[in-house]
N, CA, C and O atoms as CSV, one atom per row, in Angstrom:
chain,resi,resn,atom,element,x,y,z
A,1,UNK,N,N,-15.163,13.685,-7.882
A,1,UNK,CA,C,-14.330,12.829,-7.043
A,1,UNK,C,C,-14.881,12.862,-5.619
A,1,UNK,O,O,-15.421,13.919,-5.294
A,2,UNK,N,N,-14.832,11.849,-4.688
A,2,UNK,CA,C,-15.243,11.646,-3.410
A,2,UNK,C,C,-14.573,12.046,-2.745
A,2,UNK,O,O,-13.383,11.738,-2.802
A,3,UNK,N,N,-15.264,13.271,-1.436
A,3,UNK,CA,C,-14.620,13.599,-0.483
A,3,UNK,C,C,-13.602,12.455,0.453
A,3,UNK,O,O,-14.039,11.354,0.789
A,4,UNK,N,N,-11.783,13.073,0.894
A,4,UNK,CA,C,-11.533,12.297,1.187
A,4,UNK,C,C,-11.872,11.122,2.281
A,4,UNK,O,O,-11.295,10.036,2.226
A,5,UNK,N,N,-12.911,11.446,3.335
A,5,UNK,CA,C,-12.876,10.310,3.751
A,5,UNK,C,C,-13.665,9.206,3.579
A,5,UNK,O,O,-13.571,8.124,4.157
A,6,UNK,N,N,-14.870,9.737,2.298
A,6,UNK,CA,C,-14.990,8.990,2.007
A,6,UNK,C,C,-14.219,7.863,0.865
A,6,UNK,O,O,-14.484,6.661,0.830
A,7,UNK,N,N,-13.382,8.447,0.110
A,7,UNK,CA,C,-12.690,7.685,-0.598
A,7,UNK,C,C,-12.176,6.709,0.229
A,7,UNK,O,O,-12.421,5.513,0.071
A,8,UNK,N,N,-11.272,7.286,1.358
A,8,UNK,CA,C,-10.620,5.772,2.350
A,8,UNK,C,C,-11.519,4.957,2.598
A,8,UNK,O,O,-11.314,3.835,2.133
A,9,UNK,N,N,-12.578,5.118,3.240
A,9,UNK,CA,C,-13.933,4.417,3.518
A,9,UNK,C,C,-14.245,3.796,2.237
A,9,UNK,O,O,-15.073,2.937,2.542
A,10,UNK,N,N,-14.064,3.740,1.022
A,10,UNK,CA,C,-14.466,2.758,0.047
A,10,UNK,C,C,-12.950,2.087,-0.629
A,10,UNK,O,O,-12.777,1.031,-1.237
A,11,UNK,N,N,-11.948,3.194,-0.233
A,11,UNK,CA,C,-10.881,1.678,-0.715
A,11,UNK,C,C,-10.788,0.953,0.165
A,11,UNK,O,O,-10.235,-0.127,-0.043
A,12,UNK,N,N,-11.416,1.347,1.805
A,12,UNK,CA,C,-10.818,0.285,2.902
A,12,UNK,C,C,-11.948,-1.095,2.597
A,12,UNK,O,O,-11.458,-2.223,2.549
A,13,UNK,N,N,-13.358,-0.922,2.415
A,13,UNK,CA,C,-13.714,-1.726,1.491
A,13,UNK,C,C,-14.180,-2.580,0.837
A,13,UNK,O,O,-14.819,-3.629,0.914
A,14,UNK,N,N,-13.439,-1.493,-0.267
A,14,UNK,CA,C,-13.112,-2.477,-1.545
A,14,UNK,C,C,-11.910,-3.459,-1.191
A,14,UNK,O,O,-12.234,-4.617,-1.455
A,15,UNK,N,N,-10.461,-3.339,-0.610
A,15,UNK,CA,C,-9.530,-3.767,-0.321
A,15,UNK,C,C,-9.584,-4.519,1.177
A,15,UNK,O,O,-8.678,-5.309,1.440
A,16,UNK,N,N,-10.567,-4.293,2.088
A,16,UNK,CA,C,-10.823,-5.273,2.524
A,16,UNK,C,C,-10.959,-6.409,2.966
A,16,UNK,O,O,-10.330,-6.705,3.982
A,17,UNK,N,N,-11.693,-7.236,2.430
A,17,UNK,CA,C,-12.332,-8.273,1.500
A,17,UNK,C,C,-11.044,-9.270,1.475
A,17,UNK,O,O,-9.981,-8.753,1.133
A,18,UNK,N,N,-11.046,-10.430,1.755
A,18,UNK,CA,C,-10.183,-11.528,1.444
A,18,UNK,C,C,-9.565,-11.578,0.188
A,18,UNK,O,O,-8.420,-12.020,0.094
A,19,UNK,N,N,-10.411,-11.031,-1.139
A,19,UNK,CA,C,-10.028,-11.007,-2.416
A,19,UNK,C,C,-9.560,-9.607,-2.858
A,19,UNK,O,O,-8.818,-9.396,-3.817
A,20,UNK,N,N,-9.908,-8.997,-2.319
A,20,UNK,CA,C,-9.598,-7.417,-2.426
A,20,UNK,C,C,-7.918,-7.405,-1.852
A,20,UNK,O,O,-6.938,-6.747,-2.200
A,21,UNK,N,N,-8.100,-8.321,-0.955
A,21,UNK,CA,C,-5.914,-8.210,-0.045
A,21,UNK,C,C,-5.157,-8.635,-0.928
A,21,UNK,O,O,-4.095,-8.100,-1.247
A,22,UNK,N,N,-5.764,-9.930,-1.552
A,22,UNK,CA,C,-5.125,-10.589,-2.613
A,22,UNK,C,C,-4.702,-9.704,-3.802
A,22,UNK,O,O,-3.560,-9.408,-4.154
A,23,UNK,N,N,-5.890,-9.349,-4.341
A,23,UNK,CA,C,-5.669,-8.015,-5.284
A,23,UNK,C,C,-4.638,-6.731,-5.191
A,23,UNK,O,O,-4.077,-6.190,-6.144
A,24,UNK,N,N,-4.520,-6.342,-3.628
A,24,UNK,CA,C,-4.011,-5.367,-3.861
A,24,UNK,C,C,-2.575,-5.383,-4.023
A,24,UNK,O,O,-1.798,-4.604,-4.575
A,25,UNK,N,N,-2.393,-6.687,-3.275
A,25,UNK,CA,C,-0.895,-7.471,-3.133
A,25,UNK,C,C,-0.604,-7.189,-4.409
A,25,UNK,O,O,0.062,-6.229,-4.799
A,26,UNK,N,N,-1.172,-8.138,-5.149
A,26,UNK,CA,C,-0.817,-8.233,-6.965
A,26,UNK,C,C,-0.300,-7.026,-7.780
A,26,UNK,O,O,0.546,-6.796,-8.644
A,27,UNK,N,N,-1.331,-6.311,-6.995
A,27,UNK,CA,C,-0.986,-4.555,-7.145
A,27,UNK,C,C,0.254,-3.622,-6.909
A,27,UNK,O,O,0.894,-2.812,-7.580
A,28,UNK,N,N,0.281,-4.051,-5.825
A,28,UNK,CA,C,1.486,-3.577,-5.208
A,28,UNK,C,C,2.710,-4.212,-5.828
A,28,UNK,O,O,3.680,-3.492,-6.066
A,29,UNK,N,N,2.747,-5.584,-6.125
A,29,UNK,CA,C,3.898,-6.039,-6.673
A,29,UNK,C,C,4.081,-5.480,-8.146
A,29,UNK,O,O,5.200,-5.388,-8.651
A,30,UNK,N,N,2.449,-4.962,-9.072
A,30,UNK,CA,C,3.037,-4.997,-10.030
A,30,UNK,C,C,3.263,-3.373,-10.026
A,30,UNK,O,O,4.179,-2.989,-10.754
A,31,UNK,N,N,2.779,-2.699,-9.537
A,31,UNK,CA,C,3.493,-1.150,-9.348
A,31,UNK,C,C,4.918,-0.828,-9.083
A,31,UNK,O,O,5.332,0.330,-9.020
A,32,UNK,N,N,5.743,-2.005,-8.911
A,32,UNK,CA,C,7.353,-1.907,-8.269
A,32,UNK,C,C,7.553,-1.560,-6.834
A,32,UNK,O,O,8.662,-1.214,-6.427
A,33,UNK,N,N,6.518,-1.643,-6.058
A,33,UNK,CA,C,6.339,-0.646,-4.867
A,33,UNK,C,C,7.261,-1.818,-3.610
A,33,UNK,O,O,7.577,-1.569,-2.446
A,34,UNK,N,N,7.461,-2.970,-4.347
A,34,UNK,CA,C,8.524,-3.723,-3.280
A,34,UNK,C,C,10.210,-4.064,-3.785
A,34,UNK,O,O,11.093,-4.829,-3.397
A,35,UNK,N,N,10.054,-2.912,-4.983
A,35,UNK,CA,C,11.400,-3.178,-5.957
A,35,UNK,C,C,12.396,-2.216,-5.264
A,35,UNK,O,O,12.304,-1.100,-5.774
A,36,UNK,N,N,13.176,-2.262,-4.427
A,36,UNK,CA,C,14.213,-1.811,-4.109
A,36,UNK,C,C,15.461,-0.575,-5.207
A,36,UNK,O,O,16.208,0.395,-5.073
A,37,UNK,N,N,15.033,-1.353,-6.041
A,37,UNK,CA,C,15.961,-0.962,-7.042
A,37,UNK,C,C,15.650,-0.196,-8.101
A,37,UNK,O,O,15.947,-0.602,-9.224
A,38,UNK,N,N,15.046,0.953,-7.939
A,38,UNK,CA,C,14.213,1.290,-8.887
A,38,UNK,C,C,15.374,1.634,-9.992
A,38,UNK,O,O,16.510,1.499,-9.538
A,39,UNK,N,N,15.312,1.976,-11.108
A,39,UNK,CA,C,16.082,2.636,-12.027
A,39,UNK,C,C,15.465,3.185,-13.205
A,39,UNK,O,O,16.311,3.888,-13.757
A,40,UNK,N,N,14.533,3.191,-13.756
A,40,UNK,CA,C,13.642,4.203,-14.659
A,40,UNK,C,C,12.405,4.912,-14.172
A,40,UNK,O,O,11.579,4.426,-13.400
A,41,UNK,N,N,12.359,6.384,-14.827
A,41,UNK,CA,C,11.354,6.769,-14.449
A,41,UNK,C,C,9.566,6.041,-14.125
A,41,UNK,O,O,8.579,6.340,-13.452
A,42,UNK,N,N,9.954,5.050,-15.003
A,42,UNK,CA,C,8.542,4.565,-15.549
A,42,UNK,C,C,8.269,3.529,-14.046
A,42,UNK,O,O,7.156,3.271,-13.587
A,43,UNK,N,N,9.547,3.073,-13.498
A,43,UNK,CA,C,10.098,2.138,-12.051
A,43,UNK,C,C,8.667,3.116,-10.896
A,43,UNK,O,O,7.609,2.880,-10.313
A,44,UNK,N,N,9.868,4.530,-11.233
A,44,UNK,CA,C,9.442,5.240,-9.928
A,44,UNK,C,C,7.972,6.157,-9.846
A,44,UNK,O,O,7.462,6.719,-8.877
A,45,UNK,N,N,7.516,6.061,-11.282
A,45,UNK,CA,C,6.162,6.569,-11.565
A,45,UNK,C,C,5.052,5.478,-10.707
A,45,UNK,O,O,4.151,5.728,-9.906
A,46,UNK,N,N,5.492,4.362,-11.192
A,46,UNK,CA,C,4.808,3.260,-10.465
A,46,UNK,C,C,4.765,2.875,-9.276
A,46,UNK,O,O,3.779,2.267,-8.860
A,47,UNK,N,N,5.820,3.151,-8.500
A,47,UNK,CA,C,6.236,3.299,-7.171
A,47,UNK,C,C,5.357,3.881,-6.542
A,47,UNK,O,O,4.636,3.400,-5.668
A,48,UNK,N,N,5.371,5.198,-7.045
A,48,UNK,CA,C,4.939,6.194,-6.827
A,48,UNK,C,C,3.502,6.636,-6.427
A,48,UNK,O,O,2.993,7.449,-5.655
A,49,UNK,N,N,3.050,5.598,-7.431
A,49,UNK,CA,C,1.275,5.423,-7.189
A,49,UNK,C,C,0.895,4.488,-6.528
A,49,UNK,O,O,-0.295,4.427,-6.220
A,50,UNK,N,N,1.907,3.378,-6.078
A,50,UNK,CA,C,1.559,2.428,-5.522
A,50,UNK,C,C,1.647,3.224,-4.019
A,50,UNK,O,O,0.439,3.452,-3.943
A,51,UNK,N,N,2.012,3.612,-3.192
A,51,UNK,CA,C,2.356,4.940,-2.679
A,51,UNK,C,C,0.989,5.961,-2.229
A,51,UNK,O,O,0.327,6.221,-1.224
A,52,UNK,N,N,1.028,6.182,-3.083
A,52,UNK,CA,C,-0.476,6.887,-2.908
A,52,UNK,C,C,-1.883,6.302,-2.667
A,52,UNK,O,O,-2.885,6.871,-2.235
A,53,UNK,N,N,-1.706,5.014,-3.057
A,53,UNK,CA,C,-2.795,3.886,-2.911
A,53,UNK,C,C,-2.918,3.918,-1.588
A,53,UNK,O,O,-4.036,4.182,-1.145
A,54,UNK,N,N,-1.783,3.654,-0.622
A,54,UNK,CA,C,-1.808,3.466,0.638
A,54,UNK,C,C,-2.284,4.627,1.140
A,54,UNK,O,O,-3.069,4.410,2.063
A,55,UNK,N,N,-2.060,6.213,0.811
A,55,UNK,CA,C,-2.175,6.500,1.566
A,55,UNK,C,C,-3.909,7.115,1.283
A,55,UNK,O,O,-4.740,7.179,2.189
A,56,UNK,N,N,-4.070,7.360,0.409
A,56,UNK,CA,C,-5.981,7.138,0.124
A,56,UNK,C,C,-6.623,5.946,1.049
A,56,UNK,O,O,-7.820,5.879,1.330
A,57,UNK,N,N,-5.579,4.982,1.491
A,57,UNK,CA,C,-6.371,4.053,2.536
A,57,UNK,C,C,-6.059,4.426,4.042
A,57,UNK,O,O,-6.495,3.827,5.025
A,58,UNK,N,N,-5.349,5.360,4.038
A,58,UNK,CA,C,-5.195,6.048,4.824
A,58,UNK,C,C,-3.515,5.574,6.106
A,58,UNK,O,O,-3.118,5.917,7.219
A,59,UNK,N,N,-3.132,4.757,5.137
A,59,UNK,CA,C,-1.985,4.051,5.851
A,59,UNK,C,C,-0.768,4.862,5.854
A,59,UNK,O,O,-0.064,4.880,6.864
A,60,UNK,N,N,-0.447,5.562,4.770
A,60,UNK,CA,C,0.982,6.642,5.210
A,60,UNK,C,C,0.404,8.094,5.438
A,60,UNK,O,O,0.110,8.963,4.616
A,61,UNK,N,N,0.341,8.083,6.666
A,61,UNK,CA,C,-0.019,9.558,7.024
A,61,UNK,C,C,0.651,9.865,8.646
A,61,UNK,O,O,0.341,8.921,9.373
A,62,UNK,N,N,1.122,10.467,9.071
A,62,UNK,CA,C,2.441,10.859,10.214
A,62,UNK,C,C,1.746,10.234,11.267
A,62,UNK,O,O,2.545,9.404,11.699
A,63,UNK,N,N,0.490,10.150,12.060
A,63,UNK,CA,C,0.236,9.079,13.433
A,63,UNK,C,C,0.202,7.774,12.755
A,63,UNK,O,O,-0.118,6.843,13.493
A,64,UNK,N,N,0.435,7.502,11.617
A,64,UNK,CA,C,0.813,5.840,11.915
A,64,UNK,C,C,1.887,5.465,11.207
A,64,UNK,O,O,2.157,4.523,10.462
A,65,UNK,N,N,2.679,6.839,11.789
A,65,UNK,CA,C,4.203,5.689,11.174
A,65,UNK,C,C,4.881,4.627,12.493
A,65,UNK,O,O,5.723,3.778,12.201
A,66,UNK,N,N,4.494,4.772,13.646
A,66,UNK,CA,C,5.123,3.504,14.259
A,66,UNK,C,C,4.484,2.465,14.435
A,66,UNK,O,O,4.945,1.426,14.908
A,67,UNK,N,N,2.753,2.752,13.869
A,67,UNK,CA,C,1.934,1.343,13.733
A,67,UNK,C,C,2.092,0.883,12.628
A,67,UNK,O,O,1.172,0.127,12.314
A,68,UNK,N,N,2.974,1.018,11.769
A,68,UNK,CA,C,3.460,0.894,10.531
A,68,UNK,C,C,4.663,-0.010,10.596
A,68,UNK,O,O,4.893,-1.019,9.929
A,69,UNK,N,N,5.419,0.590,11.584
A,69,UNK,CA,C,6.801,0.177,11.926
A,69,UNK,C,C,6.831,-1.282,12.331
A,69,UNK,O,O,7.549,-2.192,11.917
A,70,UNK,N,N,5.474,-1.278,13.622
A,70,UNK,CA,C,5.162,-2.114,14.309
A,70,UNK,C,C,5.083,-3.468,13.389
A,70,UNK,O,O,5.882,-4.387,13.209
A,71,UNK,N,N,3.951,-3.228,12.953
A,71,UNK,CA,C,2.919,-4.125,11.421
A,71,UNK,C,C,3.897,-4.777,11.189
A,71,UNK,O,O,3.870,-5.954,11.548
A,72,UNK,N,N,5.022,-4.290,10.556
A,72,UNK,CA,C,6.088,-5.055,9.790
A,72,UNK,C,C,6.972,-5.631,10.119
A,72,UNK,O,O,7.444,-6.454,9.334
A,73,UNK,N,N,7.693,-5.399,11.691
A,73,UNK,CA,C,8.476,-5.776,12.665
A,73,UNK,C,C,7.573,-7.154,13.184
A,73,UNK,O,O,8.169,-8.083,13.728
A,74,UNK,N,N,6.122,-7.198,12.971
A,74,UNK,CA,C,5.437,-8.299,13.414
A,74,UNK,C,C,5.309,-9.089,12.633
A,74,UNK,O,O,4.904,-10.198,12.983
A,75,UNK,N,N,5.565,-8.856,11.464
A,75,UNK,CA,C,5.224,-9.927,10.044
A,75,UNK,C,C,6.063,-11.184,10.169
A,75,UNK,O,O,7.264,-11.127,10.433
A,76,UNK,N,N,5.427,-12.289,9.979
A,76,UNK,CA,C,6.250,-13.556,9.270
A,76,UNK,C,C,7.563,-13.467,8.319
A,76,UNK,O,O,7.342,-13.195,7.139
A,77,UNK,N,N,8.534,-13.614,8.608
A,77,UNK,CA,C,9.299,-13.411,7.124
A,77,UNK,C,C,9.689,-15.250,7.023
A,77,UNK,O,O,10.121,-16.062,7.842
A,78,UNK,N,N,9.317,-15.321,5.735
A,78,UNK,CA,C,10.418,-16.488,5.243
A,78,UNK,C,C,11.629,-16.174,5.513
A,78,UNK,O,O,12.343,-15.171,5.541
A,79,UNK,N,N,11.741,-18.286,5.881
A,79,UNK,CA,C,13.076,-18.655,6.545
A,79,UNK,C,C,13.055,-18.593,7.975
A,79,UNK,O,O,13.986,-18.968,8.688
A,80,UNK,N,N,11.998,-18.123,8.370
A,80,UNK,CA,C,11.790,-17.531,10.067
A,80,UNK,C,C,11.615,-19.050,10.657
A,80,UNK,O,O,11.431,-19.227,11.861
């Protein structure tokens, strides 16, 4: 297995990439990782890894939880 920084350094990327964002989206949706509601283990297993994806890219780790905060407070939402 690849030392960690290099692992971030190749999911950042692989994920990257115009098609790689697209991908991971797909990913993320199909892991449950935007399902609110989890209710089976199999929900929160998936969650769970979707989860860890991020943070191998190095996105949930304690100095960027308010550029995190930020990110999302800046996003487009439908209906806006």
């Amino acid at each position: 297995m690849p030392e960690k920084n290099e692992t971030q350094a190749v999911f950042r990327e692989c994920f990257g990439t115009p098609a790689g964002k697209k991908c991971f989206a797909v990913m993320l949706i199909e892991l449950d990782f935007f399902n609110t509601k989890k209710e089976t283990e199999a929900e929160m297993a998936r969650s769970n890894y979707a989860a860890m994806l991020l943070k191998k890219l190095g996105v949930f780790r304690p100095e960027n939880e308010f550029n995190v905060a930020e990110s999302i407070m800046n996003m487009s939402f439908k209906g806006d």
